[in-house]
Biopython code that builds the backbone (N, CA, C, O; Angstrom):
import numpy as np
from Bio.PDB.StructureBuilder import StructureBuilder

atoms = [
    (1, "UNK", "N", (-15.592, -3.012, -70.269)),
    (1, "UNK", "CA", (-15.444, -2.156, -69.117)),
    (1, "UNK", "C", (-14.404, -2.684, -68.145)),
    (1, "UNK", "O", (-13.684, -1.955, -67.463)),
    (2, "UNK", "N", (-14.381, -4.170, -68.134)),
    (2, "UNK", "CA", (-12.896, -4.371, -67.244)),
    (2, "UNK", "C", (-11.508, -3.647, -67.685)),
    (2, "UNK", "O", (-10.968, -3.060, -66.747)),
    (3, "UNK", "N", (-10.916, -3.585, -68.766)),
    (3, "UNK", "CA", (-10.072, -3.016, -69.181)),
    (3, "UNK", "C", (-10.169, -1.784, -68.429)),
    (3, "UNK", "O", (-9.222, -1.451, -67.716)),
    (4, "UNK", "N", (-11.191, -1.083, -68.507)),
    (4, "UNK", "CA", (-10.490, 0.660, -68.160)),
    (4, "UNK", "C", (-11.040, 0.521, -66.722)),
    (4, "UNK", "O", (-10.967, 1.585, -66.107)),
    (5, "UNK", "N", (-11.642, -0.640, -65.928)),
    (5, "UNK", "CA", (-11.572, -0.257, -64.228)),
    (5, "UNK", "C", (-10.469, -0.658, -63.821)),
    (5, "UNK", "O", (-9.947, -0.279, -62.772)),
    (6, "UNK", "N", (-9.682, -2.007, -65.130)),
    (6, "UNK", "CA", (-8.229, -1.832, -64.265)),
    (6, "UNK", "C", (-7.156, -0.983, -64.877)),
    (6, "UNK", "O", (-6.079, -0.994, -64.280)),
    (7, "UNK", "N", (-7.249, -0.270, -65.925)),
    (7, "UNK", "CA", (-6.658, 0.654, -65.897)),
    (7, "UNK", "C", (-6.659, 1.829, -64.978)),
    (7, "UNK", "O", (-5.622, 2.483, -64.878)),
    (8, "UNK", "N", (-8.086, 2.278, -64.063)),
    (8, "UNK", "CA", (-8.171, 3.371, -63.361)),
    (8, "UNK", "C", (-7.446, 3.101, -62.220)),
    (8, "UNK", "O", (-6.887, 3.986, -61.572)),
    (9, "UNK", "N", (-7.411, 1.393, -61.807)),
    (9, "UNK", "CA", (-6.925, 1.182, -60.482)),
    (9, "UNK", "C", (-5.410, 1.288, -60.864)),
    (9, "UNK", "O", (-4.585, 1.753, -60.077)),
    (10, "UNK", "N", (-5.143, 0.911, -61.895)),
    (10, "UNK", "CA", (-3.539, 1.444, -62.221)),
    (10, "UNK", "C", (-3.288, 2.837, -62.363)),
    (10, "UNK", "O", (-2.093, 3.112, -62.254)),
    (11, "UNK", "N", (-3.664, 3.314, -62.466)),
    (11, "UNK", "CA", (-3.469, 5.074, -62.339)),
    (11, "UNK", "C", (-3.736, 4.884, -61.191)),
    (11, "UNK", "O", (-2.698, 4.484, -60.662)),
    (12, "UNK", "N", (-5.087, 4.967, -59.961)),
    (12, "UNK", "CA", (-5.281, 5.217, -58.803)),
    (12, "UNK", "C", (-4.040, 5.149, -58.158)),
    (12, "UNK", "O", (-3.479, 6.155, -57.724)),
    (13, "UNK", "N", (-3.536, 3.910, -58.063)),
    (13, "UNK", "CA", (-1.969, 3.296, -57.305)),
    (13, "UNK", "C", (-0.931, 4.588, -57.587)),
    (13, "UNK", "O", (-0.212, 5.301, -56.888)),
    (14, "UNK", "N", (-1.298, 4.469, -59.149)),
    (14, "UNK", "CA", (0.587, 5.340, -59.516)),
    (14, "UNK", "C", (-0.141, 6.482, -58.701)),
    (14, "UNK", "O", (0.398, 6.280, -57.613)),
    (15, "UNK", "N", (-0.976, 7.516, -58.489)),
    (15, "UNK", "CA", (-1.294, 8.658, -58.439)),
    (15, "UNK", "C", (-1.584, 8.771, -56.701)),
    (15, "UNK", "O", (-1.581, 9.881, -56.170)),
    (16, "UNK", "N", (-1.823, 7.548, -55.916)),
    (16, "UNK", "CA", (-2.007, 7.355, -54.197)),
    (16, "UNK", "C", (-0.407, 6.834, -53.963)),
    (16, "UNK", "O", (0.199, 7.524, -53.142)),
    (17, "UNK", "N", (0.157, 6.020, -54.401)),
    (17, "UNK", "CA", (1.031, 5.243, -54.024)),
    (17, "UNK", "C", (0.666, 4.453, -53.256)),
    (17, "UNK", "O", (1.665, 4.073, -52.646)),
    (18, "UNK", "N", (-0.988, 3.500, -52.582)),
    (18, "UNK", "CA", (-1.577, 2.276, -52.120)),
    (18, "UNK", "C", (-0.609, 1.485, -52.465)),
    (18, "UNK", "O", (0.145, 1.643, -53.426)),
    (19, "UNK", "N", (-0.606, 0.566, -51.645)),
    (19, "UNK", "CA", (0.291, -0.798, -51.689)),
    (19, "UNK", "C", (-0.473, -1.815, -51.221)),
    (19, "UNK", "O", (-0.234, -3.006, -51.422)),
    (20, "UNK", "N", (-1.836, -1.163, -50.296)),
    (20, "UNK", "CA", (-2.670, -2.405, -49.764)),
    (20, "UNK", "C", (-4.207, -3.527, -50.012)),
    (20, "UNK", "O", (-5.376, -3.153, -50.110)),
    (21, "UNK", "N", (-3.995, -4.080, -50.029)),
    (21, "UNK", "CA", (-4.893, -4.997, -50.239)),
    (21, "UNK", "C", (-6.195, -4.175, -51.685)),
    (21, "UNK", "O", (-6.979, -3.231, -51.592)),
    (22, "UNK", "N", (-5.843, -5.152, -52.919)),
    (22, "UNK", "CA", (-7.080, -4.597, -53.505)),
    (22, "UNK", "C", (-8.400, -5.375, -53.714)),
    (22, "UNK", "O", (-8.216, -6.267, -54.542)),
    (23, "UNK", "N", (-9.405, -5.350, -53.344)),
    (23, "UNK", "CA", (-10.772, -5.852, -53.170)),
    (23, "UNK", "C", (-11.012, -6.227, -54.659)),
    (23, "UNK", "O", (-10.446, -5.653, -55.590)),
    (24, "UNK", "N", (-11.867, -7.201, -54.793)),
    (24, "UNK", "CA", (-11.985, -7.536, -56.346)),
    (24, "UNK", "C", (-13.647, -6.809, -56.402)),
    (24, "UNK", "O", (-14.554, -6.858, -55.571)),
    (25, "UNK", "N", (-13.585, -6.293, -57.447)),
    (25, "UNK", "CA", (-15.017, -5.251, -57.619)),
    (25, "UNK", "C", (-15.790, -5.938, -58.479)),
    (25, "UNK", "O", (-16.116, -5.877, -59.664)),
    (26, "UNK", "N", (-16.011, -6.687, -57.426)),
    (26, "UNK", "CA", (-17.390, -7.916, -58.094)),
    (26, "UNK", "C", (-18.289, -8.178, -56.645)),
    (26, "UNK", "O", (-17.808, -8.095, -55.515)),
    (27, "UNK", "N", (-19.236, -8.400, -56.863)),
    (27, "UNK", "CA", (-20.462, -8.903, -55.596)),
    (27, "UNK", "C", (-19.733, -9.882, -54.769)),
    (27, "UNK", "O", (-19.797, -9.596, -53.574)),
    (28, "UNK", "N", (-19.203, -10.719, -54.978)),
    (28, "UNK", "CA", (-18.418, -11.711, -54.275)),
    (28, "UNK", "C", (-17.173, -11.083, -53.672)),
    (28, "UNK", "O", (-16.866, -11.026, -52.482)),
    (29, "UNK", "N", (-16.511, -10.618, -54.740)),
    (29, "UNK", "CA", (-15.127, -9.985, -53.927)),
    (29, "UNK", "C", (-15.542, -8.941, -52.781)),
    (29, "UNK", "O", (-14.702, -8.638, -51.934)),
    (30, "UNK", "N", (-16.648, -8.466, -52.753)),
    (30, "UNK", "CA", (-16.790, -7.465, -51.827)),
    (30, "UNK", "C", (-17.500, -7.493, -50.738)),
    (30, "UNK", "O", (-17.413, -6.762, -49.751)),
    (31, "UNK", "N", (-18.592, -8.836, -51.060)),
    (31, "UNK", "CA", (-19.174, -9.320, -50.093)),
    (31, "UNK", "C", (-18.450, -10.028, -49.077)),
    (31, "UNK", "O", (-18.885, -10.007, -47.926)),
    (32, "UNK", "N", (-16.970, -10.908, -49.475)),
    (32, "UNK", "CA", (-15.734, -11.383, -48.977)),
    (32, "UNK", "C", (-15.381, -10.298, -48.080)),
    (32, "UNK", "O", (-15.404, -10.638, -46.897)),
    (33, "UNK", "N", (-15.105, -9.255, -48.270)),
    (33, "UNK", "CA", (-13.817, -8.533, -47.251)),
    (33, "UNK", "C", (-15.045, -7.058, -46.641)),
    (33, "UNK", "O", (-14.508, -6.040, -46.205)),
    (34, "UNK", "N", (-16.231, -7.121, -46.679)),
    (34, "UNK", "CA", (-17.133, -6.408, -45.774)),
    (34, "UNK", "C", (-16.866, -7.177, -44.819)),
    (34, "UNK", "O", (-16.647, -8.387, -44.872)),
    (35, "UNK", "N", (-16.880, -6.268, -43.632)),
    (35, "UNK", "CA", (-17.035, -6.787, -41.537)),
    (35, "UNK", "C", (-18.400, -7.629, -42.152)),
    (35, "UNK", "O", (-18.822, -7.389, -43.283)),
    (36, "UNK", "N", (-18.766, -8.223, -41.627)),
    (36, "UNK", "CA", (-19.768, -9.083, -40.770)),
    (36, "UNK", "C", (-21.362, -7.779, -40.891)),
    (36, "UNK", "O", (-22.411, -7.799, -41.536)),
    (37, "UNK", "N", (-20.664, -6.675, -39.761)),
    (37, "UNK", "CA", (-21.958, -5.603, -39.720)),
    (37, "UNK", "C", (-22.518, -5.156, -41.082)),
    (37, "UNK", "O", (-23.730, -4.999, -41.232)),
    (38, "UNK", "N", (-21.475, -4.916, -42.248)),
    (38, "UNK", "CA", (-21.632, -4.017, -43.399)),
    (38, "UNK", "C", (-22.284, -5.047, -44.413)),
    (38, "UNK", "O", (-23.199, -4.726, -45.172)),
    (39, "UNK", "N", (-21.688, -6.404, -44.353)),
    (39, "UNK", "CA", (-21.767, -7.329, -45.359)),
    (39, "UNK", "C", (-23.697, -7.585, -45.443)),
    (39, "UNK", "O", (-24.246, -7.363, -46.523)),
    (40, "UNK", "N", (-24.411, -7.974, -44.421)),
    (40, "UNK", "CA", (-25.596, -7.614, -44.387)),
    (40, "UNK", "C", (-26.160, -6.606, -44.692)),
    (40, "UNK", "O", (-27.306, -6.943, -44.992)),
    (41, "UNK", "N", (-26.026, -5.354, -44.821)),
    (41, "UNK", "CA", (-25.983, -4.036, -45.552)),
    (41, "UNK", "C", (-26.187, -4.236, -47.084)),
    (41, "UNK", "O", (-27.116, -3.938, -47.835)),
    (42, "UNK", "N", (-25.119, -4.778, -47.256)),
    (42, "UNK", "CA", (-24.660, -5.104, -48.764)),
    (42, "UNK", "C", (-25.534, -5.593, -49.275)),
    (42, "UNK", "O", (-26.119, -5.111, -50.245)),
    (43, "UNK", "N", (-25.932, -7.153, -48.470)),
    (43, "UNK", "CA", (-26.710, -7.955, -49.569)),
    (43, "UNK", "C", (-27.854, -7.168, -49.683)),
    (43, "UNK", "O", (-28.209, -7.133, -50.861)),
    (44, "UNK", "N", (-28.919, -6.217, -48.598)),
    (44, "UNK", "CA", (-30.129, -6.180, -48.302)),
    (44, "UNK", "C", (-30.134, -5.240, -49.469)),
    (44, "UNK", "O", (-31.061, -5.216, -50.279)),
    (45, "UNK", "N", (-29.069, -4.460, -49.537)),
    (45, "UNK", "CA", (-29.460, -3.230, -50.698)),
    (45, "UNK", "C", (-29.005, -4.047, -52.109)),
    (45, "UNK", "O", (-29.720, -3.412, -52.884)),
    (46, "UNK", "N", (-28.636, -4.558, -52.558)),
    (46, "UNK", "CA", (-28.035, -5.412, -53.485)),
    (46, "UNK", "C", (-29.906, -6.045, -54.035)),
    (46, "UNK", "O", (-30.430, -5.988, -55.148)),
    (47, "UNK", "N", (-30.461, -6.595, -52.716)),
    (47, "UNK", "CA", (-31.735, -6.805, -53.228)),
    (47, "UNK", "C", (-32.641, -5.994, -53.438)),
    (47, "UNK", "O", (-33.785, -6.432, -53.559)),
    (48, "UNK", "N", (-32.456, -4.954, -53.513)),
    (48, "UNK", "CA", (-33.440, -4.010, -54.019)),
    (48, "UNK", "C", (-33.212, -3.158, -54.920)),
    (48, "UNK", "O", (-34.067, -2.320, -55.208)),
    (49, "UNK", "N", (-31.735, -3.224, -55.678)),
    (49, "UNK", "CA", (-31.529, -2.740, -56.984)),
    (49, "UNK", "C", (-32.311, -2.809, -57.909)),
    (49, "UNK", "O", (-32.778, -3.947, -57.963)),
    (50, "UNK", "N", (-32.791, -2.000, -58.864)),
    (50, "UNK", "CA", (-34.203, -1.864, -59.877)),
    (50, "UNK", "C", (-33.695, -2.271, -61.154)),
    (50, "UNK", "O", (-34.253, -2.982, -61.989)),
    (51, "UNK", "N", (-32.067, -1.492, -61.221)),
    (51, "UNK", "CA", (-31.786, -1.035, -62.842)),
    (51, "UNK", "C", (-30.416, -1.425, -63.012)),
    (51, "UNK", "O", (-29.947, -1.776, -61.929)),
    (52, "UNK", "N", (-29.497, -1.508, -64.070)),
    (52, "UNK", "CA", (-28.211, -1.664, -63.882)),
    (52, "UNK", "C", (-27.804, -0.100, -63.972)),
    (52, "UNK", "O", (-26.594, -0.145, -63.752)),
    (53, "UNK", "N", (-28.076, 0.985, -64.134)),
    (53, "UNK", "CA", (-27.395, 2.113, -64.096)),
    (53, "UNK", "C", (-27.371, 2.300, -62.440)),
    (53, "UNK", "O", (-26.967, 3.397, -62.055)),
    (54, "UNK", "N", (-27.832, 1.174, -61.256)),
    (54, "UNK", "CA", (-27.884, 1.850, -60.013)),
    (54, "UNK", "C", (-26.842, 1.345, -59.299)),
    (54, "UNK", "O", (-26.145, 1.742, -58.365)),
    (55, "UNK", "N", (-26.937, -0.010, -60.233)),
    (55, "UNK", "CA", (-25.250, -1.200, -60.137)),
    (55, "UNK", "C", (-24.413, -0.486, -59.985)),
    (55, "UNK", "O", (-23.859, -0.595, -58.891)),
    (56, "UNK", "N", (-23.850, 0.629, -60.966)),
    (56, "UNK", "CA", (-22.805, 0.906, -60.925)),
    (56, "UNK", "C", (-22.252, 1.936, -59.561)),
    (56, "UNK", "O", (-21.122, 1.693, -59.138)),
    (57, "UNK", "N", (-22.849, 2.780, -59.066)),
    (57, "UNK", "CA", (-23.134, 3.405, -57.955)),
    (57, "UNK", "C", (-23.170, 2.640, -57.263)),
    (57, "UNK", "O", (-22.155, 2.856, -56.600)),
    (58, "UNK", "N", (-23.829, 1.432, -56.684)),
    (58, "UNK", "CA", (-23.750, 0.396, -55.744)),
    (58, "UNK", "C", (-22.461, 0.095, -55.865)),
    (58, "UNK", "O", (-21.864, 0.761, -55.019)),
    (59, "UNK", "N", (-21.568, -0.692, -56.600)),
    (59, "UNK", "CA", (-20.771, -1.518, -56.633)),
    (59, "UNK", "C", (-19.737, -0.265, -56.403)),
    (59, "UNK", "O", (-18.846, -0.658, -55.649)),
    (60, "UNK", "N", (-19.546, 1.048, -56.768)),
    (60, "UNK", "CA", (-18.475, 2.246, -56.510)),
    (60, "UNK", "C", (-18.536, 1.798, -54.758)),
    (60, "UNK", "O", (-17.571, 1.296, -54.181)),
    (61, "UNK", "N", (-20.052, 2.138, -53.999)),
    (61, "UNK", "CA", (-19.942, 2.597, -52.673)),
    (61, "UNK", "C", (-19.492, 1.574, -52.406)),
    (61, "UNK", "O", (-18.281, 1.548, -52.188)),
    (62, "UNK", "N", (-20.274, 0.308, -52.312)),
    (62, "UNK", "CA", (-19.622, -0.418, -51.175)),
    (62, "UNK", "C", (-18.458, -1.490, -50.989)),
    (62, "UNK", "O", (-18.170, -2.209, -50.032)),
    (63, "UNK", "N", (-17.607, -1.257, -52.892)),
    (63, "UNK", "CA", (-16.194, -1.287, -53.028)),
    (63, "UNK", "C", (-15.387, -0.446, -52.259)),
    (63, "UNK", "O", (-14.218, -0.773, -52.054)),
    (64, "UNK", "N", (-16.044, 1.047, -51.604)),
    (64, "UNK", "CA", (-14.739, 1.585, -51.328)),
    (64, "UNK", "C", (-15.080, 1.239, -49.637)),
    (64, "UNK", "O", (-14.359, 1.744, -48.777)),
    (65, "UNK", "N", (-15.918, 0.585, -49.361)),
    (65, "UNK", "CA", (-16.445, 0.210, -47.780)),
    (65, "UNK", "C", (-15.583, -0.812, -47.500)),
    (65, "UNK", "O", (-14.966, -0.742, -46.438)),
    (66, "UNK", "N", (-15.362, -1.989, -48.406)),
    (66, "UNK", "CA", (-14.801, -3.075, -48.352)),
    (66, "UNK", "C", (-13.337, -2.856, -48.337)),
    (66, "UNK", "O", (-12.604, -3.586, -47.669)),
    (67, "UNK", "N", (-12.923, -1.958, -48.989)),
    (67, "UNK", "CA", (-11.400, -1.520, -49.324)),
    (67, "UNK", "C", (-11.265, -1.008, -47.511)),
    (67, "UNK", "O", (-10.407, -1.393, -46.717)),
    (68, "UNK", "N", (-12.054, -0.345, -47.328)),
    (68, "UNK", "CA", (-12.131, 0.278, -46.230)),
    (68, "UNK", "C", (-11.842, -0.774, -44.731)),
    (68, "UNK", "O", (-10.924, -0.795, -43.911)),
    (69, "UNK", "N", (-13.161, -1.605, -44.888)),
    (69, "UNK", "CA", (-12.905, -2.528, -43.528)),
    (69, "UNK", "C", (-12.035, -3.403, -43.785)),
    (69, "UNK", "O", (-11.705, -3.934, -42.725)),
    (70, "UNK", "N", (-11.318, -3.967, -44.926)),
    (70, "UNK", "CA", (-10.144, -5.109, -45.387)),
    (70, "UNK", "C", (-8.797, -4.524, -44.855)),
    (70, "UNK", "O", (-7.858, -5.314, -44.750)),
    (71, "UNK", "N", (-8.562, -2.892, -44.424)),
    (71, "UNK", "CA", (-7.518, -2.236, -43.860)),
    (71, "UNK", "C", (-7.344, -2.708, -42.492)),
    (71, "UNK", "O", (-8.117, -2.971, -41.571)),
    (72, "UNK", "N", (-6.025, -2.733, -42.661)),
    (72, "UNK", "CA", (-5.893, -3.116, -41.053)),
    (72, "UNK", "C", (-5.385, -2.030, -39.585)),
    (72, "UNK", "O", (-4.937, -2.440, -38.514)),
    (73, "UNK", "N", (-5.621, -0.681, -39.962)),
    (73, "UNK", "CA", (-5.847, -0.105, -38.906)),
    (73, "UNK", "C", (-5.967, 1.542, -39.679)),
    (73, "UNK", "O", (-5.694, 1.934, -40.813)),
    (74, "UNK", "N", (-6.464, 2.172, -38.555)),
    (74, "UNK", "CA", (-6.723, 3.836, -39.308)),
    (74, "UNK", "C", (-6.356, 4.135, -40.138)),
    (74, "UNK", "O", (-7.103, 4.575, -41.012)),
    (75, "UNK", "N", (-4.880, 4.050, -40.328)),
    (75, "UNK", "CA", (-4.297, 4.977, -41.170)),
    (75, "UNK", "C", (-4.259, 3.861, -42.406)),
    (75, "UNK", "O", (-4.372, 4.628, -43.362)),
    (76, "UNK", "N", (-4.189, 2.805, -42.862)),
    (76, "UNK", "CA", (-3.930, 2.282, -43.708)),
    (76, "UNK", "C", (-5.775, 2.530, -44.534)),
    (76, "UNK", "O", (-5.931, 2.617, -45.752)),
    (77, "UNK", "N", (-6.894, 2.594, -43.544)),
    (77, "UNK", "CA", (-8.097, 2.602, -44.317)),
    (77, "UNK", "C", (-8.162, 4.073, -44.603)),
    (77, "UNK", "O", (-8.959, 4.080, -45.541)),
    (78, "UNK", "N", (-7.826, 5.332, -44.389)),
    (78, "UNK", "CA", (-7.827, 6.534, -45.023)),
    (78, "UNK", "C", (-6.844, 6.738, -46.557)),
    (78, "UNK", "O", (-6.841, 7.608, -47.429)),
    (79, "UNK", "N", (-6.233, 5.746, -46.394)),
    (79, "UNK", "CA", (-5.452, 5.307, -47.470)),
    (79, "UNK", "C", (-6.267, 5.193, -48.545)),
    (79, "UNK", "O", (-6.373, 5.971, -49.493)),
    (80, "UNK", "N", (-7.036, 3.821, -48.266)),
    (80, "UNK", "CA", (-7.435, 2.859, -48.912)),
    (80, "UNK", "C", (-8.297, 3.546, -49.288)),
    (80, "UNK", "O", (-8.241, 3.682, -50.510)),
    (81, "UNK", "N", (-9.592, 4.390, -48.547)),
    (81, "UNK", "CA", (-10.092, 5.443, -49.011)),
    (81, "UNK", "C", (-9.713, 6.629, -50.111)),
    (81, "UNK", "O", (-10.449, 6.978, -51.034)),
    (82, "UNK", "N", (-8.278, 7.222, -49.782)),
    (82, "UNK", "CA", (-8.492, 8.186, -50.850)),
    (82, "UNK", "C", (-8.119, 7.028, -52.426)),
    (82, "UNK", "O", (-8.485, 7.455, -53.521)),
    (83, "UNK", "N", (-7.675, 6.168, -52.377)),
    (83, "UNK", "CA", (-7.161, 5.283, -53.586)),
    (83, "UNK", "C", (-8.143, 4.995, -53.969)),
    (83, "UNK", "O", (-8.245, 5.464, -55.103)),
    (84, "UNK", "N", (-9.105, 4.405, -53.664)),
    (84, "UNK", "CA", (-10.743, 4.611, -53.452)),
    (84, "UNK", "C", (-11.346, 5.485, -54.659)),
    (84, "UNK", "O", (-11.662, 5.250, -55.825)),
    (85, "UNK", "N", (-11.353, 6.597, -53.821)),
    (85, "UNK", "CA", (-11.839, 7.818, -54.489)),
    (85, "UNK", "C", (-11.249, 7.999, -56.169)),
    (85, "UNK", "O", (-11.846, 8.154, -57.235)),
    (86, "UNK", "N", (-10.015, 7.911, -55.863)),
    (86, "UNK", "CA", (-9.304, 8.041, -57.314)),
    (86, "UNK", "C", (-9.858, 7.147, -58.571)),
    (86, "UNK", "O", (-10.427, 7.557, -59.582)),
    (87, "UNK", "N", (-9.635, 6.261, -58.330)),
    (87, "UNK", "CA", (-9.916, 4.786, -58.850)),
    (87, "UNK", "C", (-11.360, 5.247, -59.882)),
    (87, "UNK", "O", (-11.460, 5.355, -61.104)),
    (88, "UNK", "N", (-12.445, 5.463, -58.673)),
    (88, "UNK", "CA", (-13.831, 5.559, -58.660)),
    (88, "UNK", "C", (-13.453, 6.534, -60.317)),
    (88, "UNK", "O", (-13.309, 6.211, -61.496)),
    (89, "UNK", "N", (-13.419, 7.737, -59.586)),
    (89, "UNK", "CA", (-13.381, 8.988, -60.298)),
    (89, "UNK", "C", (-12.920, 8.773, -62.134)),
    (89, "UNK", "O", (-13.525, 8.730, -63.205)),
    (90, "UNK", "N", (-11.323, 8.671, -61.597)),
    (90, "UNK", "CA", (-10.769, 8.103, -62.972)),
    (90, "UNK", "C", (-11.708, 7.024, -64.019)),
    (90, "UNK", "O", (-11.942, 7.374, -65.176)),
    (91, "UNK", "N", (-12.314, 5.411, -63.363)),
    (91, "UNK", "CA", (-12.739, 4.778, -64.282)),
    (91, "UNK", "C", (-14.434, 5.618, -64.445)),
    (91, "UNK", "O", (-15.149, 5.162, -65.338)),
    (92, "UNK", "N", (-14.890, 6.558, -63.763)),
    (92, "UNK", "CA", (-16.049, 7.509, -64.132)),
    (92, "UNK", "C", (-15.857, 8.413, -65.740)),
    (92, "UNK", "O", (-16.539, 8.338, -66.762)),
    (93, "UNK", "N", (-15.119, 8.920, -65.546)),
    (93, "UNK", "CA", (-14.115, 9.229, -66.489)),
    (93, "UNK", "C", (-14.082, 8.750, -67.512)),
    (93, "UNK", "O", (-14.414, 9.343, -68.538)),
    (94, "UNK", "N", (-13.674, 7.563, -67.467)),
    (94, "UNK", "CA", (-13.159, 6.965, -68.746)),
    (94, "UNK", "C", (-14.231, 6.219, -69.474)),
    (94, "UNK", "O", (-14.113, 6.069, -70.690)),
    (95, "UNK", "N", (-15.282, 5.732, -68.826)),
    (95, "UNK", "CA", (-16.262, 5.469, -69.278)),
    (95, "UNK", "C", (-17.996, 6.344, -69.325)),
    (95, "UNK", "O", (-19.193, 6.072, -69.416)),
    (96, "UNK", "N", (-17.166, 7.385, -69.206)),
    (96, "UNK", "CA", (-18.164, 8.836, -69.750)),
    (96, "UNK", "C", (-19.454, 8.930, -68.916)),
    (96, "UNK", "O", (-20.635, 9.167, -69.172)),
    (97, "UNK", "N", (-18.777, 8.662, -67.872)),
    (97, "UNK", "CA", (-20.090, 8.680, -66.286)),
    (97, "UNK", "C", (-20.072, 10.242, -65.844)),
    (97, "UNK", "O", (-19.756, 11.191, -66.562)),
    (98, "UNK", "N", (-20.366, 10.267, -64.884)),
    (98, "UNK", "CA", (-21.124, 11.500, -64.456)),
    (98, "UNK", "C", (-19.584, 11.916, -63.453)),
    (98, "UNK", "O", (-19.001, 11.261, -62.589)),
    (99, "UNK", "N", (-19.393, 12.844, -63.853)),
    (99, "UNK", "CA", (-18.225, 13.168, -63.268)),
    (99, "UNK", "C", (-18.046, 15.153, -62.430)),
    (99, "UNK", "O", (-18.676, 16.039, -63.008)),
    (100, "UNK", "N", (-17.494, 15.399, -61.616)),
    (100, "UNK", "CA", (-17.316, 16.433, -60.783)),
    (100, "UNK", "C", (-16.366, 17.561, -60.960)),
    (100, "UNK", "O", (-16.175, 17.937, -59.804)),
    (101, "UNK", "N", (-15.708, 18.265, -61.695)),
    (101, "UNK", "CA", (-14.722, 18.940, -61.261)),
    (101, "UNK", "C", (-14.420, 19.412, -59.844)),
    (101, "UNK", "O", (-15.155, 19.308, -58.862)),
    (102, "UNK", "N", (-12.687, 20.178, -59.947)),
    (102, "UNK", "CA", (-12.666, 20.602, -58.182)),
    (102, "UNK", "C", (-13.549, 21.671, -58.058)),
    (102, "UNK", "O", (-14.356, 22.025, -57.199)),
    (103, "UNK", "N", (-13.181, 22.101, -59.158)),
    (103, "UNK", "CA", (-14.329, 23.526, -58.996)),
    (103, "UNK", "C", (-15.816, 23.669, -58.708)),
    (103, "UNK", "O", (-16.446, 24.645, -58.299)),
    (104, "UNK", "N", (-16.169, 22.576, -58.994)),
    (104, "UNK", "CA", (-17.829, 22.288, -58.377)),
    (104, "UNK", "C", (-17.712, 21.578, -57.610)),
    (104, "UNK", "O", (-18.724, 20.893, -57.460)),
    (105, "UNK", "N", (-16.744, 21.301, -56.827)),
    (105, "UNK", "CA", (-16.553, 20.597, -55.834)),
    (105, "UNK", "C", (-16.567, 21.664, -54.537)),
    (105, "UNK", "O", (-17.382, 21.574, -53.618)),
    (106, "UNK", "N", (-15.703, 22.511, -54.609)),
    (106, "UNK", "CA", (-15.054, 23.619, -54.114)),
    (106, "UNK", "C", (-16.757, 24.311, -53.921)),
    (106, "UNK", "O", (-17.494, 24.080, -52.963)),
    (107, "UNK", "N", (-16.959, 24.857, -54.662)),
    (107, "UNK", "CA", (-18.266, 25.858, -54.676)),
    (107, "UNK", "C", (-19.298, 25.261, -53.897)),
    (107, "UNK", "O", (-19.941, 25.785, -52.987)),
    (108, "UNK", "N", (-19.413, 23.715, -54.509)),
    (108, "UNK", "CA", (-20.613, 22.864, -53.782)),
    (108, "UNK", "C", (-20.557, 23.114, -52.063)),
    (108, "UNK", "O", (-21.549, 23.188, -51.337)),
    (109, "UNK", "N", (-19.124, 23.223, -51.627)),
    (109, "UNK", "CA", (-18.500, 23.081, -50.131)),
    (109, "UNK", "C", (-18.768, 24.572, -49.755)),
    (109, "UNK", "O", (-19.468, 24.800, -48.769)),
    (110, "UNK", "N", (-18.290, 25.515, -50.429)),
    (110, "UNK", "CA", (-18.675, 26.780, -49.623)),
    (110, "UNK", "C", (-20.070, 26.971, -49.808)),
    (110, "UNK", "O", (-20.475, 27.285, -48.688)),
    (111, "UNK", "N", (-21.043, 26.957, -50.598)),
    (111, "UNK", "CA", (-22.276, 27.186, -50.320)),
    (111, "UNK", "C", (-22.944, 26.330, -49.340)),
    (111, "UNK", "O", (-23.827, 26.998, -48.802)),
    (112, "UNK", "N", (-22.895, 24.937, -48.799)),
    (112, "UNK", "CA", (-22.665, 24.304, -47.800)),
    (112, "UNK", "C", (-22.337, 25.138, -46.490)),
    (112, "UNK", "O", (-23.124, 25.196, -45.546)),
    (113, "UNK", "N", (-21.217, 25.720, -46.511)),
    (113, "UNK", "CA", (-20.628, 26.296, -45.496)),
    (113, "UNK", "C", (-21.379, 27.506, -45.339)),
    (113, "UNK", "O", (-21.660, 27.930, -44.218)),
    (114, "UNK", "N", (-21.779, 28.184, -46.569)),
    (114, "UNK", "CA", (-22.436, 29.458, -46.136)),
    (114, "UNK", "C", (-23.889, 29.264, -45.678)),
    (114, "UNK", "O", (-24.482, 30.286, -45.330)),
    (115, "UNK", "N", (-24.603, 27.987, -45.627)),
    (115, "UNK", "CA", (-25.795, 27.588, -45.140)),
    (115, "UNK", "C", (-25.905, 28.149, -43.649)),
    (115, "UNK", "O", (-26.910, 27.921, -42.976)),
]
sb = StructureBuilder()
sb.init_structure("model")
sb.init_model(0)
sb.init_chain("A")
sb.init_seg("    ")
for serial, (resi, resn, name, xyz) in enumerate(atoms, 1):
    if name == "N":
        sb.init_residue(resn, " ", resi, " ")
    sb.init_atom(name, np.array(xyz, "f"), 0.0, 1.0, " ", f" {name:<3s}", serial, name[0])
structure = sb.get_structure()
């Protein structure tokens, strides 16, 4: 599975054009570049993981938190965010996870809206 999360982050890049800081998507690398506030977050839910299928969902969110607070001002963490997103998506993808089209994306949002 390393192979195709760094292949996704290589697509993510070509497909964001990110240039900044990439978080290493391991418990350590991410526990490293969480603020102070989030990093306690991290561990507390980290200890109450049941299963490894919940790992992987854990380690998506609060990789893209870390990507997030390791930015060094607004605009570089909305960045870091959508590269984020990509990344996520793509190595979902490639390793035959649970994945979204726009189109149920789209629909999910207007029925939302029509609430």
């Amino acid at each position: 599975m390393a192979a195709e999360w760094q292949n996704a982050v290589a697509e993510a890049q070509e497909a964001t054009g990110f240039t900044g800081e990439i978080v290493r998507r391991t418990v350590e690398g991410i526990g490293t570049a969480l603020r102070l506030d989030h990093r306690a977050d991290f561990y507390a839910e980290l200890g109450t993981l049941a299963d490894s299928g919940g790992f992987e969902a854990f380690l998506n969110h609060w990789w893209t938190q870390a990507l997030a607070d390791s930015a060094p001002n607004g605009d570089a963490r909305e960045e870091a965010v959508d590269f984020a997103d990509v990344a996520v998506s793509v190595y979902a993808r490639a390793v035959g996870g649970p994945t979204v089209t726009q189109a149920e994306i789209d629909a999910l949002v207007a029925g939302a809206e029509a609430s």
